[in-house]
C-alpha positions in Angstrom: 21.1 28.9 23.8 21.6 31.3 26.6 22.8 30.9 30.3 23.1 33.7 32.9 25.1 32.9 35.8 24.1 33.6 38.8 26.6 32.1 41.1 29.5 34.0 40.8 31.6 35.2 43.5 33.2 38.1 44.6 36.9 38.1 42.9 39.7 38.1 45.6 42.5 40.0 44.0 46.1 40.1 45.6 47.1 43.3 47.7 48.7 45.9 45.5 47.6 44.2 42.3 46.1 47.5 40.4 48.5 49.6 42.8 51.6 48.9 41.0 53.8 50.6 38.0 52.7 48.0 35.8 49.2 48.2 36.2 48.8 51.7 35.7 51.3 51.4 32.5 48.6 48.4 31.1 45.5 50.9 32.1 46.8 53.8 30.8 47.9 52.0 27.3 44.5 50.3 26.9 42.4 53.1 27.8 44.4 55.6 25.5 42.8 57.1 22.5 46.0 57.3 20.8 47.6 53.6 21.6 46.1 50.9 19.1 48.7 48.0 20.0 49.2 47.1 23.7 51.6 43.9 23.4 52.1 42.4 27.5 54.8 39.6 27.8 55.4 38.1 31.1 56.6 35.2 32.8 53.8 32.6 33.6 51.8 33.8 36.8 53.5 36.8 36.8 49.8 38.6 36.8 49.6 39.9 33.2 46.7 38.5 32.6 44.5 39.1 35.8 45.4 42.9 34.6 44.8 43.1 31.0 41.8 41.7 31.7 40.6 44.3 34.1 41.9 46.9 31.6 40.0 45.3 28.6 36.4 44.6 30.2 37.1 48.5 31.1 37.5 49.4 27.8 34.6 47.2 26.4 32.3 49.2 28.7 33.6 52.4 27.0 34.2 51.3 23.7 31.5 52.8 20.6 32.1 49.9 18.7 29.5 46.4 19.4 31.4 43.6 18.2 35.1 43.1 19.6 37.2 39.4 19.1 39.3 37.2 21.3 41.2 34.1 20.2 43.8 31.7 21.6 44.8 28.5 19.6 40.9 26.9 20.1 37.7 28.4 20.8 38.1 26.2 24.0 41.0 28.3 25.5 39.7 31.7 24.4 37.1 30.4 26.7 39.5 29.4 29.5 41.6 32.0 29.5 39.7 35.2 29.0 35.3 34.6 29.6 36.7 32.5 32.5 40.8 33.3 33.4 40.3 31.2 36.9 38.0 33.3 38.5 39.4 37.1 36.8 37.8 36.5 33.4 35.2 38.8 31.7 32.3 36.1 33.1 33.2 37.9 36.7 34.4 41.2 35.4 31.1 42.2 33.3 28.8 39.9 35.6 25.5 40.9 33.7 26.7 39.4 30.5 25.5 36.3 29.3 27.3 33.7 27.5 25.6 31.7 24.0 26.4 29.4 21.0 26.4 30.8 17.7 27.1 29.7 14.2 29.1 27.4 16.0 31.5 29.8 18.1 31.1 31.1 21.5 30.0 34.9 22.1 29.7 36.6 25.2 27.2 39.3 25.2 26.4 42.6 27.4 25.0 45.9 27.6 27.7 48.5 28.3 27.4 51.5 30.7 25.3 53.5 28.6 23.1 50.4 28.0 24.7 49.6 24.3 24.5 45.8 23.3 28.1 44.5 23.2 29.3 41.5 21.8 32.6 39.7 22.2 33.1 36.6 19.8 35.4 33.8 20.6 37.7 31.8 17.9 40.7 29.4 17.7 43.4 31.0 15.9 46.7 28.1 15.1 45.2 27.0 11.9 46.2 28.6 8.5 42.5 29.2 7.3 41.5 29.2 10.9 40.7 33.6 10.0 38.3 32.4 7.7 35.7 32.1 10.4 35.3 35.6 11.1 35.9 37.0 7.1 33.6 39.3 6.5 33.3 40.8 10.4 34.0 44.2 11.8 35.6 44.5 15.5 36.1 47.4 17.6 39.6 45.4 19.2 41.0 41.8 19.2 41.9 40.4 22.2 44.9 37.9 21.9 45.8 35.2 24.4 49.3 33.6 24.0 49.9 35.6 21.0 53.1 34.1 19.7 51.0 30.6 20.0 48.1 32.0 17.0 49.1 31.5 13.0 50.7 34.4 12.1 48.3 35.1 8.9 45.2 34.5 11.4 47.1 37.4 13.9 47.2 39.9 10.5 44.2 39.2 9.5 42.0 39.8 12.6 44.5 43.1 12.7 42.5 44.1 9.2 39.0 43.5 10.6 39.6 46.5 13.5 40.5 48.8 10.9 37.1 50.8 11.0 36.8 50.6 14.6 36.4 54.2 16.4 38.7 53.2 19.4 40.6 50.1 17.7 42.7 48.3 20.1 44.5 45.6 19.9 45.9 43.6 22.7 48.4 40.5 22.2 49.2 38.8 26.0 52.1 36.0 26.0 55.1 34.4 27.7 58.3 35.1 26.7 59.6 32.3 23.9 62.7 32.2 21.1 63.3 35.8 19.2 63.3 34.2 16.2 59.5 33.3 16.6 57.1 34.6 13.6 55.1 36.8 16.1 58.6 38.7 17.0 59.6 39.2 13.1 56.4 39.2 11.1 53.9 41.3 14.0 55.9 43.0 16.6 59.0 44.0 14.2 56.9 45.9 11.8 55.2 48.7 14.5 58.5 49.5 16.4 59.3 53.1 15.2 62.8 52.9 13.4 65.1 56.2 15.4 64.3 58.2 11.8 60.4 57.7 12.5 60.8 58.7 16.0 63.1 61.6 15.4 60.1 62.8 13.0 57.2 62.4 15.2 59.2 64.8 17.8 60.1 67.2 15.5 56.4 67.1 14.3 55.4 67.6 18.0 57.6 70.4 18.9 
């Protein structure tokens, strides 16, 4: 089943929304060759998502790689928050795309600027087994909305299935919540560079 919509709108975006420091810090990270994890935490409205969004249909249009994953706790809010994001989702961002049903998950499909098919699949992500869904599957980059919200095993485990992606990315989105939270100590802790590791990487540099 496939649907092409043909009433959408023109997207009214807030004066100085991609003119500010923190756009350009977002764009830059998600369009580097050489940054696989872009984590964005922000307060709720604060605009974090309106501009990883903008950064990540970017990306998608550039990206080698044809399949590429979003989840949020259901398939449901993947929808809501990132196809559809109140008027600043991929639906308006990548308007030639067209939405279907398969194998009972939600994948948004496109052809990219060099006419490449692209496919974005959609899955919960709470659920201990909920990774099971996608075993098997290769993405270019994984897309996650309200990160510290998604089963820690399921946020690992979609992290393994970019691993052969030419320009893997990564992108967790979230409001701030307790430090001791799983995504804090079992995702984030892990890749920040310890001072020894970063000492290294500037002594390889120079």
């Amino acid at each position: 089943m496939g649907l092409i919509d043909k009433t959408i709108e023109n997207i009214n975006y807030a004066p100085g929304t991609f003119e500010s420091n923190a756009y350009k810090e977002i764009h830059n990270a998600i369009l580097s060759y050489s940054i696989t994890f872009v984590e964005i935490e922000g307060s709720v409205r604060a605009g974090k998502d309106v501009m990883a969004l903008n950064c990540y249909a970017e990306y998608l249009m550039l990206c080698p790689d044809k399949y590429h994953l979003v989840t949020h706790v259901n398939m449901d809010a993947a929808k809501k928050t990132v196809y559809d994001a109140d008027g600043f989702g991929l639906r308006y961002l990548i308007p030639h795309g067209k939405l279907v049903i398969e194998n009972n998950h939600i994948v948004f499909m496109f052809q990219d600027w060099l006419g490449m098919e692209k496919e974005v699949h959609f899955f919960g992500l709470s659920q201990y087994n909920d990774h099971e869904k996608f075993r098997g599957m290769n993405y270019g980059s994984h897309y996650a909305n309200e990160a510290t919200r998604q089963n820690v095993d399921g946020l690992k485990n979609a992290r393994d299935r970019t691993i052969a992606s030419r320009w893997r990315k990564i992108i967790y989105t979230q409001n701030p919540v307790a430090p001791n939270n799983p995504f804090y100590t079992d995702i984030e802790a892990p890749l920040i560079a310890k001072p020894i590791q970063v000492a290294q990487i500037y002594a390889d540099r120079d």
